[in-house]
C-alpha positions as CSV (number, residue, x, y, z in Angstrom):
1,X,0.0,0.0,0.0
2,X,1.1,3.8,-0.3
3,X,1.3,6.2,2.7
4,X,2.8,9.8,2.7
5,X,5.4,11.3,4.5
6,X,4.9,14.7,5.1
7,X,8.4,16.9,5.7
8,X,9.0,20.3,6.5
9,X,11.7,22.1,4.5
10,X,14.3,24.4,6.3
11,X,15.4,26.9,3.1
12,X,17.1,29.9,4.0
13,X,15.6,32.9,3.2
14,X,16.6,33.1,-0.2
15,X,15.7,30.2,-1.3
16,X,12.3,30.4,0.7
17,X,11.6,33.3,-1.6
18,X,12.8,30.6,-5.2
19,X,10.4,28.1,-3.8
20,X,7.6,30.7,-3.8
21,X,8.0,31.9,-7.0
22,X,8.6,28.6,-8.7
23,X,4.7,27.5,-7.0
24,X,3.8,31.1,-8.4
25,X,4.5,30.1,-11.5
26,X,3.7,26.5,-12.3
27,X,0.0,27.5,-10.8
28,X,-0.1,30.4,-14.0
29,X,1.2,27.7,-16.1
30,X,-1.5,25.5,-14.8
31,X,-3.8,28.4,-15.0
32,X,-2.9,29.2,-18.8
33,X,-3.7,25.6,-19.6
34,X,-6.6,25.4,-18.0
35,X,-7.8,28.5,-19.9
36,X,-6.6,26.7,-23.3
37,X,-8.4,23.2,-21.9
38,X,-11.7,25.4,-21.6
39,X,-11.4,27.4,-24.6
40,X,-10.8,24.3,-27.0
41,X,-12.6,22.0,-24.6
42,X,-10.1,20.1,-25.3
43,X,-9.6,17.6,-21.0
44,X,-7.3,14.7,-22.3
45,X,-4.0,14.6,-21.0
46,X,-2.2,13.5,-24.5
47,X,-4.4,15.8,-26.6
48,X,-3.6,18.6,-23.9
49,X,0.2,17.7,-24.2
50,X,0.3,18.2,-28.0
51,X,-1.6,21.3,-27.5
52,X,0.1,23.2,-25.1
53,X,3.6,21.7,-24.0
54,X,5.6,24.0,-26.1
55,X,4.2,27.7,-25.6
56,X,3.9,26.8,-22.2
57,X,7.8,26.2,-21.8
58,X,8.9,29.3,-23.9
59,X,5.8,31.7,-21.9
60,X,6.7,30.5,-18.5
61,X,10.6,29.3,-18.6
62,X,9.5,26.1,-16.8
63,X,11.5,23.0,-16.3
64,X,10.1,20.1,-19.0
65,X,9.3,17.7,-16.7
66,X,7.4,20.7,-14.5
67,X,5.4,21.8,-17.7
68,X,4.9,18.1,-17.8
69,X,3.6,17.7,-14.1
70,X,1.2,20.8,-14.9
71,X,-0.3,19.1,-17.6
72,X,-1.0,16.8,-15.5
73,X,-2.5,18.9,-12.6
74,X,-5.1,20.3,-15.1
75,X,-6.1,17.3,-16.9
76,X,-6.8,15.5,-13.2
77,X,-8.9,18.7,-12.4
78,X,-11.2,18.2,-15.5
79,X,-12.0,14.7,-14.5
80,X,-14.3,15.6,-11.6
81,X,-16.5,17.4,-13.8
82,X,-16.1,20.1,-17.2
83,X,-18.8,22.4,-16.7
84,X,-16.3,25.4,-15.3
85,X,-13.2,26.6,-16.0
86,X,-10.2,25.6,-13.4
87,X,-8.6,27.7,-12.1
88,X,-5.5,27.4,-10.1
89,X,-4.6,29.3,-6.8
90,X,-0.9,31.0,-6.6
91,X,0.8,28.8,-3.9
92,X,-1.0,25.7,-4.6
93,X,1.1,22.4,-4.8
94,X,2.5,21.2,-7.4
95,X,4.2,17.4,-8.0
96,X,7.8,16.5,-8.7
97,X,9.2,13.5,-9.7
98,X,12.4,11.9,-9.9
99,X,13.8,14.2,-12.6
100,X,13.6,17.4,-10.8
101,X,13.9,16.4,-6.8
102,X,16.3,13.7,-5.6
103,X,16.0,12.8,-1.9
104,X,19.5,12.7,-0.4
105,X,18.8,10.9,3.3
106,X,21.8,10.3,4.9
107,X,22.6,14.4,4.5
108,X,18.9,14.9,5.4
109,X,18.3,16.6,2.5
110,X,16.7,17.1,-0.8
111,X,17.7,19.0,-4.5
112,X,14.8,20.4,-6.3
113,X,14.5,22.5,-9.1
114,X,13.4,26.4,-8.7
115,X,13.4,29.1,-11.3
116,X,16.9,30.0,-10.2
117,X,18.0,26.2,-10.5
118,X,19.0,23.4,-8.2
119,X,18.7,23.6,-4.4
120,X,19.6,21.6,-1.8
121,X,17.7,22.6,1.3
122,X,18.0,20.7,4.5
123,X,14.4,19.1,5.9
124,X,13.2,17.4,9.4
125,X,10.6,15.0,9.9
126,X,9.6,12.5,12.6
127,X,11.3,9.2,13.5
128,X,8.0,7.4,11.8
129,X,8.5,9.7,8.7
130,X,11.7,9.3,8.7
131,X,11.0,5.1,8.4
132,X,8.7,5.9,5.5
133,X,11.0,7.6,3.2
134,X,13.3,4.7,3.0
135,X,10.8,3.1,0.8
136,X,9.9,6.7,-0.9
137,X,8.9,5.9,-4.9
138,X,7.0,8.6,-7.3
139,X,5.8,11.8,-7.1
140,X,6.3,14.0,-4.0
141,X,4.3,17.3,-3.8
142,X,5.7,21.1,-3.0
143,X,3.0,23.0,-1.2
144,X,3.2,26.1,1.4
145,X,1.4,26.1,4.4
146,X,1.2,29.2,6.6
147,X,4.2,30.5,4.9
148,X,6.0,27.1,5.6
149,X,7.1,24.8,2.7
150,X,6.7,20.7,3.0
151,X,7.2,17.7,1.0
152,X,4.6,15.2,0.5
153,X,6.1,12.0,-0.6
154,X,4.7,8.8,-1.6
155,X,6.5,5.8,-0.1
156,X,6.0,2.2,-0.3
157,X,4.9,0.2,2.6
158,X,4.6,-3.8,2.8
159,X,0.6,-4.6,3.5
160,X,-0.2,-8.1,5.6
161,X,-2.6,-10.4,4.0
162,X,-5.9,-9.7,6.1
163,X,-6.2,-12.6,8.2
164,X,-8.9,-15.3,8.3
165,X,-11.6,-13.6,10.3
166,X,-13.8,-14.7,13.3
167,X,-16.9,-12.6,13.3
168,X,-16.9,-8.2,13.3
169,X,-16.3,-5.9,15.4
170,X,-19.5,-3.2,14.6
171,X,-18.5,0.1,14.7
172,X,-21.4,3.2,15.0
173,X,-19.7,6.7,14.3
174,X,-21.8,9.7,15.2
175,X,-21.6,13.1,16.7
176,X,-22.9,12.8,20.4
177,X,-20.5,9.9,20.7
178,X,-17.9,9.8,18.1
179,X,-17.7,5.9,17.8
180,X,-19.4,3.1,20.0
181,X,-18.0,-0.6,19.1
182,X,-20.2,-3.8,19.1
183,X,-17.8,-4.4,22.3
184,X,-19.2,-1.5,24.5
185,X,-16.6,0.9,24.4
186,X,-17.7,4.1,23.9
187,X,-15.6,7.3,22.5
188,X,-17.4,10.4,23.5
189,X,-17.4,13.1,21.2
190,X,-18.1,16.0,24.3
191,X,-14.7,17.1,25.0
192,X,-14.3,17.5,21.2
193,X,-17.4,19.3,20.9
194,X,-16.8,21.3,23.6
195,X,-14.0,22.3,22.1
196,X,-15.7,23.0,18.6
197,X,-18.7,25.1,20.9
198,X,-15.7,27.0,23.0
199,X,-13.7,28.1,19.4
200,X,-17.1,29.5,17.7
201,X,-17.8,31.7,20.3
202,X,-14.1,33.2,20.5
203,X,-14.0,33.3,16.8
204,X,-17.4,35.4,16.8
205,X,-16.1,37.6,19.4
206,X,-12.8,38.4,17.7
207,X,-14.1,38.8,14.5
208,X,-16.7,41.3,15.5
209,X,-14.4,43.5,17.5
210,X,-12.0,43.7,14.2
211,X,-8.8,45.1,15.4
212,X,-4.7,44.3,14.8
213,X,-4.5,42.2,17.8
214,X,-7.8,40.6,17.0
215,X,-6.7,39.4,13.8
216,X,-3.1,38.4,14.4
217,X,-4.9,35.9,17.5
218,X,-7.1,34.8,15.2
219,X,-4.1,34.0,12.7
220,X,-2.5,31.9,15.9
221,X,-5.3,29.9,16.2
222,X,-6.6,28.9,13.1
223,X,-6.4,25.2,12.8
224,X,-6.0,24.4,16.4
225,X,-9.2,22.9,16.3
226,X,-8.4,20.7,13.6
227,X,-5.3,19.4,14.8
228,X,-7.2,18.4,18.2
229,X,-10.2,16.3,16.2
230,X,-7.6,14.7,13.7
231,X,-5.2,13.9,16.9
232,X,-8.7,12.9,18.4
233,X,-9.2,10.7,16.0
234,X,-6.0,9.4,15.1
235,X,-6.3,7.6,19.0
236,X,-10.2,6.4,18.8
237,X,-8.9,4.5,15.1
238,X,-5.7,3.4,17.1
239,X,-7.9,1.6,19.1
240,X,-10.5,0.1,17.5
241,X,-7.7,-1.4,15.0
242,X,-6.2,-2.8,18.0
243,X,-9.3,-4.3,19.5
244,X,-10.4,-5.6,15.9
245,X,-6.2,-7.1,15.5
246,X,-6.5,-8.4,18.8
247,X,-9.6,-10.6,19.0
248,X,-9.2,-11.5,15.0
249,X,-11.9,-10.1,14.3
250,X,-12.7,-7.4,11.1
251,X,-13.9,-4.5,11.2
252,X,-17.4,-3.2,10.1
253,X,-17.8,0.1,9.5
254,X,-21.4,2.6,8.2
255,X,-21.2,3.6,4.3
256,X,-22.2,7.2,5.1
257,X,-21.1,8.6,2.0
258,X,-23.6,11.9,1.1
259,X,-24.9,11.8,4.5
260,X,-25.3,15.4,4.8
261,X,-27.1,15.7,1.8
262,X,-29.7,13.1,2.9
263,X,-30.5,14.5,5.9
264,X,-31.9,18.0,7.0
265,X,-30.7,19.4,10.6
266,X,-32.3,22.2,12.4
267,X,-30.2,25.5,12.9
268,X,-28.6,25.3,15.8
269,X,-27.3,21.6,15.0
270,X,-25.9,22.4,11.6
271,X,-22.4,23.5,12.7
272,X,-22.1,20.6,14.7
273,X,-23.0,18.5,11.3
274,X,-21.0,20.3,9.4
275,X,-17.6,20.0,11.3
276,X,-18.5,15.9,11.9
277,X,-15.3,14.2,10.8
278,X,-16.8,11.1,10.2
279,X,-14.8,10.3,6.8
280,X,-11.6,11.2,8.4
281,X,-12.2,8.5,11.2
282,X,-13.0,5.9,8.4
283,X,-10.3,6.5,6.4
284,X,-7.8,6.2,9.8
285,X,-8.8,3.0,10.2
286,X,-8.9,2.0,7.1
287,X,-5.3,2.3,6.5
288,X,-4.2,1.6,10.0
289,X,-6.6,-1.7,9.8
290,X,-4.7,-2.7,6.3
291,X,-1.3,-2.1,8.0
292,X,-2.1,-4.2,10.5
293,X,-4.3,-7.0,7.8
294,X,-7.4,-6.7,9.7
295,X,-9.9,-7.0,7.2
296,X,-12.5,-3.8,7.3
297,X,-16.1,-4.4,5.7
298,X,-18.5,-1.1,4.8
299,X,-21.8,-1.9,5.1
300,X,-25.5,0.5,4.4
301,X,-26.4,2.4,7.7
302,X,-30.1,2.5,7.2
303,X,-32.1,1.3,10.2
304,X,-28.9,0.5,12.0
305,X,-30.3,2.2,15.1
306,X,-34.6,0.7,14.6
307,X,-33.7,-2.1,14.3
308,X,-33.9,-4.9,17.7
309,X,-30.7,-7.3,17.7
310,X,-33.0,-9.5,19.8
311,X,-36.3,-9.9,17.4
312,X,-35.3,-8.1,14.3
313,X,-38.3,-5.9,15.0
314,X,-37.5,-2.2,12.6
315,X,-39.5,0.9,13.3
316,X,-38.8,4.4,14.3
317,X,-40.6,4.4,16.9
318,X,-37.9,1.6,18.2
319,X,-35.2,5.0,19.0
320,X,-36.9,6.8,21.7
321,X,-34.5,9.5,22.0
322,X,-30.9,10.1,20.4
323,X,-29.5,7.9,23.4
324,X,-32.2,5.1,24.3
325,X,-33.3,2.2,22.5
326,X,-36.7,0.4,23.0
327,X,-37.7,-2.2,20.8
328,X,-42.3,-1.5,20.9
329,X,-41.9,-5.0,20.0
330,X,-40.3,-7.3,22.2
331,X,-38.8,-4.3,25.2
332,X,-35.4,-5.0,24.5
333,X,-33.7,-2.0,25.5
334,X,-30.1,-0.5,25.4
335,X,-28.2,2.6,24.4
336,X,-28.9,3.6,20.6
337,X,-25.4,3.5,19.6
338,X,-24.4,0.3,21.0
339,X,-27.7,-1.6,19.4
340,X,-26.3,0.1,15.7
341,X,-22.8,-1.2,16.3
342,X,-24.3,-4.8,17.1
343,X,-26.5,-4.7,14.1
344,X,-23.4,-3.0,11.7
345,X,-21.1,-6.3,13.1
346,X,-23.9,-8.8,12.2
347,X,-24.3,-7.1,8.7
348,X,-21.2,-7.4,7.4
349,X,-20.9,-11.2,8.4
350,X,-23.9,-11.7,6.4
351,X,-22.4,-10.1,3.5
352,X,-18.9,-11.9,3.8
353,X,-19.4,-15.2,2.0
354,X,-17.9,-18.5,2.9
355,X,-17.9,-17.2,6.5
356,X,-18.3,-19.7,9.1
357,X,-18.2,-19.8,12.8
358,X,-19.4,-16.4,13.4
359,X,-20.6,-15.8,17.1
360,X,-24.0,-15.1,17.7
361,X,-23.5,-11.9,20.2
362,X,-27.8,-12.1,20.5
363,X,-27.7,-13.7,24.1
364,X,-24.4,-11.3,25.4
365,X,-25.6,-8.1,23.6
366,X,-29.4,-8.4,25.1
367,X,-27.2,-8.6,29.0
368,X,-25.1,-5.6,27.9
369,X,-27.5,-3.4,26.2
370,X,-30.1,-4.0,29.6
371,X,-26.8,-3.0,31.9
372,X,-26.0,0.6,29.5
């Protein structure tokens, strides 16, 4: 499988300001070739090649292989859709390859092209970033971040072969809680919201007052609160991967793909919705669960939360609140989240085929969900 390795260049002033105006102006390259793409309509990235590979070179004095990786950039952003023109923001990143950065490790440095030429500029990463550039192959990616320039390197890593399963671990992801396994364990999502709740109320404050030291606070803080839900989340898929690796079991996880275009939410729950990292959270342990060859199943959400794990009774009337579970049916009874992960575990055994010996969790679920 591929993982990234994200380093932070250390380029002296000088060659700070090289590595801005090379990102300058690849992204007017890009943004001259988009404008021919549009004009001609013309999205392939041969046809595109033929079309624009020369005047781009002599207009913009790029490298070959950097015209080449532009190209590339724009063709890629016509495949999403090619009802509007692309275009392409000044210090957005742009991808090297082998022909105009070499990775020199032992010096802990790199030499990639600017306008002005080679540079070799020193970089430091972490000790587990540091692992995943010995197997670096392919592109890496320049891009500036708050005025700080990192690599983004593709590296190789060896992926286990998922081992033979023995039933699911159900996971539920939400926003009250931010994950509750078919095992119990609950992950609370109030500190994080809290967190979220506490930041919108000192960014409206600053904002409104307006002044110099209002703004440069703001400046500090921006992204704080996105570091603490990825970190947040980094430990909740940490854990579940272990729990799943541990009791060789898989992993079973909600498809919830356009969710927030299915559903409606009333005012004063929409910034909550809309700052729900649920796809982040699947996507950690997805690639921690293939690292470790636990085998992770996606299965469809709906009526993961009506339905009894006891009598298969579904109706909404089943989810009394956002918390409680009560099956009108039979009274089986439990905390909403944990009934969803049981049913999301039991799902995706039913749709692995040539499964056997999968536990039936129906007699130790119905004790558990009575005790929550």
């Amino acid at each position: 499988m591929k993982l990234t390795a994200k380093v932070k260049l250390q380029p002296t002033p000088k060659q700070a300001e090289l590595l801005k105006i090379t990102l300058e102006t690849a992204n007017a390259a890009c943004s001259k070739i988009s404008q021919v793409a549009w004009e001609t309509q013309t999205f392939g990235q041969f046809s595109l090649h033929k079309l624009t590979y020369h005047p781009i070179r002599q207009q913009f004095n790029l490298a070959a292989q950097i015209v080449v990786r532009c190209i590339s950039k724009v063709a890629d952003a016509y495949k999403l859709d090619k009802k509007t023109q692309r275009t392409f923001r000044p210090l957005g990143g742009i991808a090297y390859d082998d022909r105009v950065l070499n990775w020199r490790l032992p010096s802990h440095t790199v030499s990639i092209w600017t306008m002005a030429g080679r540079q070799v500029i020193p970089f430091v990463c972490g000790e587990h970033q540091w692992q995943l550039l010995q197997t670096q192959q392919g592109e890496t990616d320049l891009a500036c971040i708050d005025g700080e320039f990192y690599l983004f390197a593709v590296c190789n890593v060896d992926q286990p072969t998922p081992l033979d399963v023995d039933g699911f671990l159900g996971v539920d992801v939400g926003v009250a809680n931010i994950a509750v396994d078919s095992d119990g364990a609950i992950y609370q999502g109030k500190t994080v919201k809290n967190v979220r709740y506490r930041n919108r109320q000192l960014r409206r404050k600053l904002q409104a007052k307006g002044t110099k030291s209002t703004r440069r606070l703001l400046k500090q803080r921006s992204k704080k609160e996105q570091r603490f839900a990825t970190w947040t989340n980094h430990n909740i898929s940490k854990t579940i991967v272990a729990t799943a690796q541990g009791t060789g079991r898989g992993i079973a996880l909600e498809d919830l793909t356009g969710i927030r275009d299915r559903i409606t939410a009333r005012k004063p729950q929409r910034a909550a919705l809309s700052s729900w990292s649920f796809f982040q959270l699947r996507s950690f342990i997805e690639y921690k669960a293939q690292l470790a060859g636990v085998l992770v199943v996606v299965v469809d959400p709906r009526n993961t939360s009506r339905q009894c794990p006891s009598c298969g009774y579904i109706a909404k009337a089943n989810r009394k609140t956002q918390s409680k579970f009560l099956c009108i049916d039979c009274g089986f009874s439990g905390l909403a989240d944990y009934i969803a992960a049981i049913n999301i575990g039991r799902r995706a055994a039913v749709r692995l085929p040539n499964v056997s010996g999968v536990p039936d969790h129906r007699d130790s679920a119905r004790d558990k969900a009575h005790v929550l």
